[in-house]
C-alpha positions as CSV (number, residue, x, y, z in Angstrom):
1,X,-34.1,8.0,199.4
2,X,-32.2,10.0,197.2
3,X,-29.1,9.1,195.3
4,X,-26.9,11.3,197.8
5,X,-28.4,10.3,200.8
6,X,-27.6,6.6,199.7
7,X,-23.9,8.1,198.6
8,X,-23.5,9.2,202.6
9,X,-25.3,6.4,204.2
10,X,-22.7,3.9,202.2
11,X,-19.9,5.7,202.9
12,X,-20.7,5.8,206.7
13,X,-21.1,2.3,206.7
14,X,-17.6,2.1,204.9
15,X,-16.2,3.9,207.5
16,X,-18.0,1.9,210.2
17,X,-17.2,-1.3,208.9
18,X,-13.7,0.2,208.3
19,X,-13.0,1.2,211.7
20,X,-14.7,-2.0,213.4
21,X,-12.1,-4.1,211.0
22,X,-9.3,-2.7,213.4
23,X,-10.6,-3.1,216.7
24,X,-9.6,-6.1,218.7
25,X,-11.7,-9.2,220.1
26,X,-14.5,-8.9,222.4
27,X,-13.8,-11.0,225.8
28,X,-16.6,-14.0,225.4
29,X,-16.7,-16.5,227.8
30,X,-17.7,-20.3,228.0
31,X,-21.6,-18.8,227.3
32,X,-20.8,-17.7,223.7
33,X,-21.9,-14.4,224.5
34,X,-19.8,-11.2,224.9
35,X,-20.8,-9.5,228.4
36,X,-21.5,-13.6,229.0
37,X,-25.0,-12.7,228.2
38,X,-26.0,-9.8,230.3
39,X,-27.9,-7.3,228.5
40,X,-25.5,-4.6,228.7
41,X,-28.3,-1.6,227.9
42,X,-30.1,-2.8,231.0
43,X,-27.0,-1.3,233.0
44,X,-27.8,2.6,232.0
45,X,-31.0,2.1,233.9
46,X,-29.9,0.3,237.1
47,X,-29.3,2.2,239.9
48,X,-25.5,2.9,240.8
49,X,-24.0,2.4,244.2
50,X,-21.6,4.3,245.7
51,X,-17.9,3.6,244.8
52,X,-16.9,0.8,247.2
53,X,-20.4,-0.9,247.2
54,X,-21.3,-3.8,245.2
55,X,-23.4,-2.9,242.0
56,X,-27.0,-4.2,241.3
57,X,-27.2,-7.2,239.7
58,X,-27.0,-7.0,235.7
59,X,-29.7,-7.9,233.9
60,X,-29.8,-11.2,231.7
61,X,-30.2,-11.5,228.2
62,X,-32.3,-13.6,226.4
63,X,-30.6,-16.0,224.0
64,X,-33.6,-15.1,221.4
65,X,-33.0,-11.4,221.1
66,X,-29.0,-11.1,220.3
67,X,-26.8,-8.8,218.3
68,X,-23.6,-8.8,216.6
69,X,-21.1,-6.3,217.2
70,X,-17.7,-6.2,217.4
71,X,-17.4,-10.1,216.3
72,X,-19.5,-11.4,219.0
73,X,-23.2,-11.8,220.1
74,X,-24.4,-9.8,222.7
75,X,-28.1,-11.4,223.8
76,X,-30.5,-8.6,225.1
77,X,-33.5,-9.0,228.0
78,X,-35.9,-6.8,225.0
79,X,-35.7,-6.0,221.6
80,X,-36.4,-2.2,222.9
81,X,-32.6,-2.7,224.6
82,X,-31.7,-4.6,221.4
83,X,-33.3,-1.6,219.1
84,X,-30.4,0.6,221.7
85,X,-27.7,-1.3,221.0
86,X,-27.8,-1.7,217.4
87,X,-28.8,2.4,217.0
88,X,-25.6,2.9,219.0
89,X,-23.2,-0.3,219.4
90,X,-20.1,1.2,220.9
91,X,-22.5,3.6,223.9
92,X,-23.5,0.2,225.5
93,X,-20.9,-2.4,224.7
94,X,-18.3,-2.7,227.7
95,X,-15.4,-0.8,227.5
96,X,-11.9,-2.4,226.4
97,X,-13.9,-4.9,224.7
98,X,-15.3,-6.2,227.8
99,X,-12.0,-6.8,229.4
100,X,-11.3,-5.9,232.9
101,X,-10.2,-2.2,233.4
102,X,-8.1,-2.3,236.0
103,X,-6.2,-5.3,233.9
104,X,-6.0,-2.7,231.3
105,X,-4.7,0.1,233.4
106,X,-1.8,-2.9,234.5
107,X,-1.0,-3.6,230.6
108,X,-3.0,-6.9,229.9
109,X,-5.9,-8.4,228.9
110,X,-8.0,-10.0,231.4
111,X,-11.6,-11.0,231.1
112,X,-14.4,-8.8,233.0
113,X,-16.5,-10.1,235.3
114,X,-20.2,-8.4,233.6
115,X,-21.1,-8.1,238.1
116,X,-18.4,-6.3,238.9
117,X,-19.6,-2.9,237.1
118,X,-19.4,0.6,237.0
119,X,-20.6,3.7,234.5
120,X,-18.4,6.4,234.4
121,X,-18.7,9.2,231.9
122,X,-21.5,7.3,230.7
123,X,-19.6,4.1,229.6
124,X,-19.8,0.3,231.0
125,X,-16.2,-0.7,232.5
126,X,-16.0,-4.6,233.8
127,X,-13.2,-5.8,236.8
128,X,-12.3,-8.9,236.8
129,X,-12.6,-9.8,241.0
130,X,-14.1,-7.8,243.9
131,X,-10.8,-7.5,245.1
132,X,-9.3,-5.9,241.5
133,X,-12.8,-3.6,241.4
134,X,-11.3,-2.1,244.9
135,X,-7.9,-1.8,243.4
136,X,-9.7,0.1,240.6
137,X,-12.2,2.4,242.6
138,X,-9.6,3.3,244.6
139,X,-8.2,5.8,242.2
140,X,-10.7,5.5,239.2
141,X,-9.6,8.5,237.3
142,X,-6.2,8.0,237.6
143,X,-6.6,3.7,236.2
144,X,-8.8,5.4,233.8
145,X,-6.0,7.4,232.5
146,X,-3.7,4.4,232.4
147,X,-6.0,2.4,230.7
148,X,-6.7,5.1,228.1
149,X,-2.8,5.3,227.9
150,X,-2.2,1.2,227.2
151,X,-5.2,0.4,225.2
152,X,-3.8,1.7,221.8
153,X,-1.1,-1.3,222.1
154,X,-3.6,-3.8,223.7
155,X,-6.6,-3.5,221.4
156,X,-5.3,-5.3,218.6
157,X,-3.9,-7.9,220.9
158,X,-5.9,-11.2,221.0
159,X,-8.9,-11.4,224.0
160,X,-8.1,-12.7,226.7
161,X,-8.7,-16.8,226.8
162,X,-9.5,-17.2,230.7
163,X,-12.4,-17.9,232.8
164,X,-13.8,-15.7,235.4
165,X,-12.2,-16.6,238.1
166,X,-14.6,-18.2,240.4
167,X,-17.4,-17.4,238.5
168,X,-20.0,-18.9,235.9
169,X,-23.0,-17.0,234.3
170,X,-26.8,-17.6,234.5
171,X,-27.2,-15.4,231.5
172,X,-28.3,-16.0,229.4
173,X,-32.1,-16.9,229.6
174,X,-34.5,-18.1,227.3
């Protein structure tokens, strides 16, 4: 490699590491694993519902083939998925740090629930209840703009430090 290729491949890096220093938490749960242990490249591939249908099932990880991003470990059901992730970390990682999006769009922080899903615009957003994912497919543009609106002042707020209500993963495996 030459000596400027090295130059622009440190100074990304920099800027990488830079930018992550200023992000906020990821939401991790009692499993120790962000997404609490879904493989979340597995959810580009499933098939989507129509808004106001539950999703697929997500896929779970395997505690053996993990990656850190974002100051947690996300656990991955390949190392092809894992390859994914690490090429591009914030494509697959849920958005507002895997908190729930409707929460977001009301001002707070509260954890997503990695089987209430949807992909819009090609990125992951989490609810936190079935009842909060209606709320939030009922006018998903519009929350979306809200939540684009409040996350500048939430995002260096602490995660969020509840449970899923009602709720425990089986992810992940291994």
């Amino acid at each position: 490699m030459t000596r400027f290729a090295l130059t622009i491949a440190a100074a990304a890096t920099a800027i990488a590491f830079a930018s992550h220093l200023h992000a906020g938490e990821q939401y991790v749960d009692d499993t120790g694993f962000a997404a609490s242990g879904y493989d979340v490249v597995a959810y580009f591939a499933l098939p989507q519902n129509p808004v106001g249908q539950s999703q697929p099932a997500p896929v779970p990880g395997n505690r053996d083939i993990t990656a850190d991003y974002n100051g947690a470990t996300f656990a991955f059901s390949s190392v092809e998925n894992r390859d994914r992730f690490l090429a591009d970390p914030a494509k697959y990682a849920p958005q507002y740090d895997g908190h729930c999006a409707f929460g977001v769009a009301k001002g707070g922080k509260s954890p997503g629930n990695p089987t209430l899903w949807r992909i819009v615009d090609d990125k992951l957003y989490l609810n936190v209840s079935r009842n909060v994912a209606g709320f939030w497919e009922g006018d998903i543009s519009g929350n979306l703009d809200r939540s684009e609106s409040n996350w500048p002042s939430l995002d260096p707020k602490p995660a969020s430090d509840r449970s899923i209500p009602k709720w425990s993963s089986q992810a992940p495996k291994g």
